[in-house]
N, C-alpha and C positions, 0 to 999 in steps of 0.2 A: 504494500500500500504506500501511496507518493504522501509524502507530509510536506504539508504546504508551509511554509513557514510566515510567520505575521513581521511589519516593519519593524518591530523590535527586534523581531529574533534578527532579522536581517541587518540589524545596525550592528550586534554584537558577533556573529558571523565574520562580519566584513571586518573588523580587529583583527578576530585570529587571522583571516588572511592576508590582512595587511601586514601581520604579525611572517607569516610563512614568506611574503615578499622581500619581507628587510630582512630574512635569515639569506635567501639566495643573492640582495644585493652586498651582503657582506661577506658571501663566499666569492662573486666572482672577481677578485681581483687577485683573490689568491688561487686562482685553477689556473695554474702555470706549468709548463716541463718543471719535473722535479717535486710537484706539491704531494705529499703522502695523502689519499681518499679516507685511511682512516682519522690520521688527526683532525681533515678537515670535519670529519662526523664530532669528534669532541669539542669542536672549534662553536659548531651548530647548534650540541645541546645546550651548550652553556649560555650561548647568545640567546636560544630560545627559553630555557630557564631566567637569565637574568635581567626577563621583558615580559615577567609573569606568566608563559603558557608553561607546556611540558610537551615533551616531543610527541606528536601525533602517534608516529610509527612506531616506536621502540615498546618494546616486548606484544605490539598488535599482532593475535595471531601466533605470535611466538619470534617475530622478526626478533632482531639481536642489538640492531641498531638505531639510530634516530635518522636517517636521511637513506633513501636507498641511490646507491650511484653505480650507472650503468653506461661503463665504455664503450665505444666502437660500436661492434655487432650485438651486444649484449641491451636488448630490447626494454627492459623492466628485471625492478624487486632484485638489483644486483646490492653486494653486501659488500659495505666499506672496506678495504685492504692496505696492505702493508708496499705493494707496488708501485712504486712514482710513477705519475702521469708524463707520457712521452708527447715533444713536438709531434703534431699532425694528428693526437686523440681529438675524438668529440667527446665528452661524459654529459649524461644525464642525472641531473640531480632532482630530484623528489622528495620534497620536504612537507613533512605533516604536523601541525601542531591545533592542540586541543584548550581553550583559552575560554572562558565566560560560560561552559558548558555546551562550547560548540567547536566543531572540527574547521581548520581550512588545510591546504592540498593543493600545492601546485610543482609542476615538473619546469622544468629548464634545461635545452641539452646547449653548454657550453662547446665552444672550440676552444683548446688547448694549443696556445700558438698561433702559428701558421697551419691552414688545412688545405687540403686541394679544391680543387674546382666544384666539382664533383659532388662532393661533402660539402663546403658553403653552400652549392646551390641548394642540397637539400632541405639543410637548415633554415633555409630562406621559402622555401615552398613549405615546408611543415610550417609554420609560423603562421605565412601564408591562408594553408588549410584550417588552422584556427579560428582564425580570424573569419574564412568564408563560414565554418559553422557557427560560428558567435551571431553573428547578420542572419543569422533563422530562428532565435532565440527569442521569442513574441508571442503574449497571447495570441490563441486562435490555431500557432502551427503546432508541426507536430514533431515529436521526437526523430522520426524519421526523414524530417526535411534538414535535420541537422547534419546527419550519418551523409545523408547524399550529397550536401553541398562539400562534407571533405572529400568524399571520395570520387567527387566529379572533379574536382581540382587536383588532385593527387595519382591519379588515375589518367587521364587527361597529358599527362608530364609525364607517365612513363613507372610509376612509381608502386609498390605494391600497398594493400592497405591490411595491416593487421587484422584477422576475424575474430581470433579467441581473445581479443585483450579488448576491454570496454574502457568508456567514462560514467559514471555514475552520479546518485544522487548525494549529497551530502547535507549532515548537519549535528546532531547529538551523537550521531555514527555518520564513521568514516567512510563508510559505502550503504547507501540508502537508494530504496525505489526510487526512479526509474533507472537501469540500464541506457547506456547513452552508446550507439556503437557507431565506431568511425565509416559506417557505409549503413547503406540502406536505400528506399524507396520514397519519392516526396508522398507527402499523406499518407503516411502509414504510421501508427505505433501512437501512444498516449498525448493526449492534445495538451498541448502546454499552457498552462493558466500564469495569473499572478501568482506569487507567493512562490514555484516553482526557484530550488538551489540545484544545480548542477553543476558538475565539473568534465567539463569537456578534454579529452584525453587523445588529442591524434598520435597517430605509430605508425610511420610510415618508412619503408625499408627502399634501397636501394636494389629494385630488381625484385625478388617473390615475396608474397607475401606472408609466406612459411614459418613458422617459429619452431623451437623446440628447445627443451628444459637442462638443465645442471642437474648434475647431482644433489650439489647442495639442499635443494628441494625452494628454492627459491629462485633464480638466477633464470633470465629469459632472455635466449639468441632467435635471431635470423638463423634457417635453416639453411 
């Protein structure tokens, strides 16, 4: 069931993720060749602890950490390491924090460096893809005109579009009714009203759309 949430709840919402935004803009100066993914996790929790929330992610589920960070091929739900970040990486950073009794949730895939061609452009059309499903976000449409407008952009350019990985609802929990999937059909799936939170989630790969799992039992590549 979609829990619609009222202007209050949406004033204090918008904190915590104003709260997750200032976490990722005080990561990206320091996602350099050479930065350790794990310190930057401690670097995170701390910042998000000493701005009143508590990390969204860390022990969610059973996760380990507070930010999940996902290099290169490595799609989602990747687990902070002891690895320096090499010239020419992209990493994804996924930051959760849970503040006034509500969740916010937002990903970021940085470039590391200098990246190829290639790789910028993709980063520039995923962004892109955001953005065209954010412009279908309006009473009256539908969850399904969201899916479409990324996957007609993304799709379009050549690109694959993740099936098994969604966007979701959000607010007292971290994944809340509706399912938001980066493809679909316009006019199709739950009509979207006021009071409607979502978090919109594109994953788009270079070439298939394929994924498959780590052992770890968290970690998600392109196949």
């Amino acid at each position: 069931m979609i829990k619609y949430k009222s202007v209050e709840q949406i004033a204090l919402m918008r904190e915590s993720a104003q709260l997750v935004s200032k976490t990722l803009g005080m990561l990206a100066p320091l996602l350099v060749p050479g930065a350790i993914p794990l310190e930057l996790d401690k670097k995170a929790e701390e910042f998000i602890r000493d701005h009143g929330g508590k990390p969204g992610f860390l022990g969610m589920y059973g996760f380990p950490n507070s930010l999940c960070m996902s290099p290169n091929a490595q799609v989602v739900h990747g687990i902070p390491g002891k690895a320096p970040l090499q010239e020419g990486d992209i990493m994804s950073v996924d930051c959760g924090v849970f503040m006034n009794g509500f969740y916010g949730d937002h990903a970021y895939t940085f470039p590391i460096g200098e990246v190829d061609a290639a790789t910028a452009q993709l980063l520039e059309d995923t962004k892109a893809s955001l953005y065209a499903g954010i412009r279908e976000v309006r009473a009256g449409n539908r969850i399904g005109d969201i899916g479409a407008a990324v996957q007609e952009y993304t799709e379009s350019r050549g690109y694959g579009v993740v099936r098994e990985l969604v966007g979701h609802g959000l607010g007292q929990k971290m994944h809340e009714e509706p399912q938001v999937p980066n493809y679909g059909k316009r006019g199709r799936g739950k009509k979207i009203q006021d009071g409607l939170v979502i978090a919109i989630e594109p994953m788009i790969n270079l070439g298939t759309q394929r994924i498959k799992h780590l052992e770890d039992g968290w970690t998600i590549l392109t196949a």
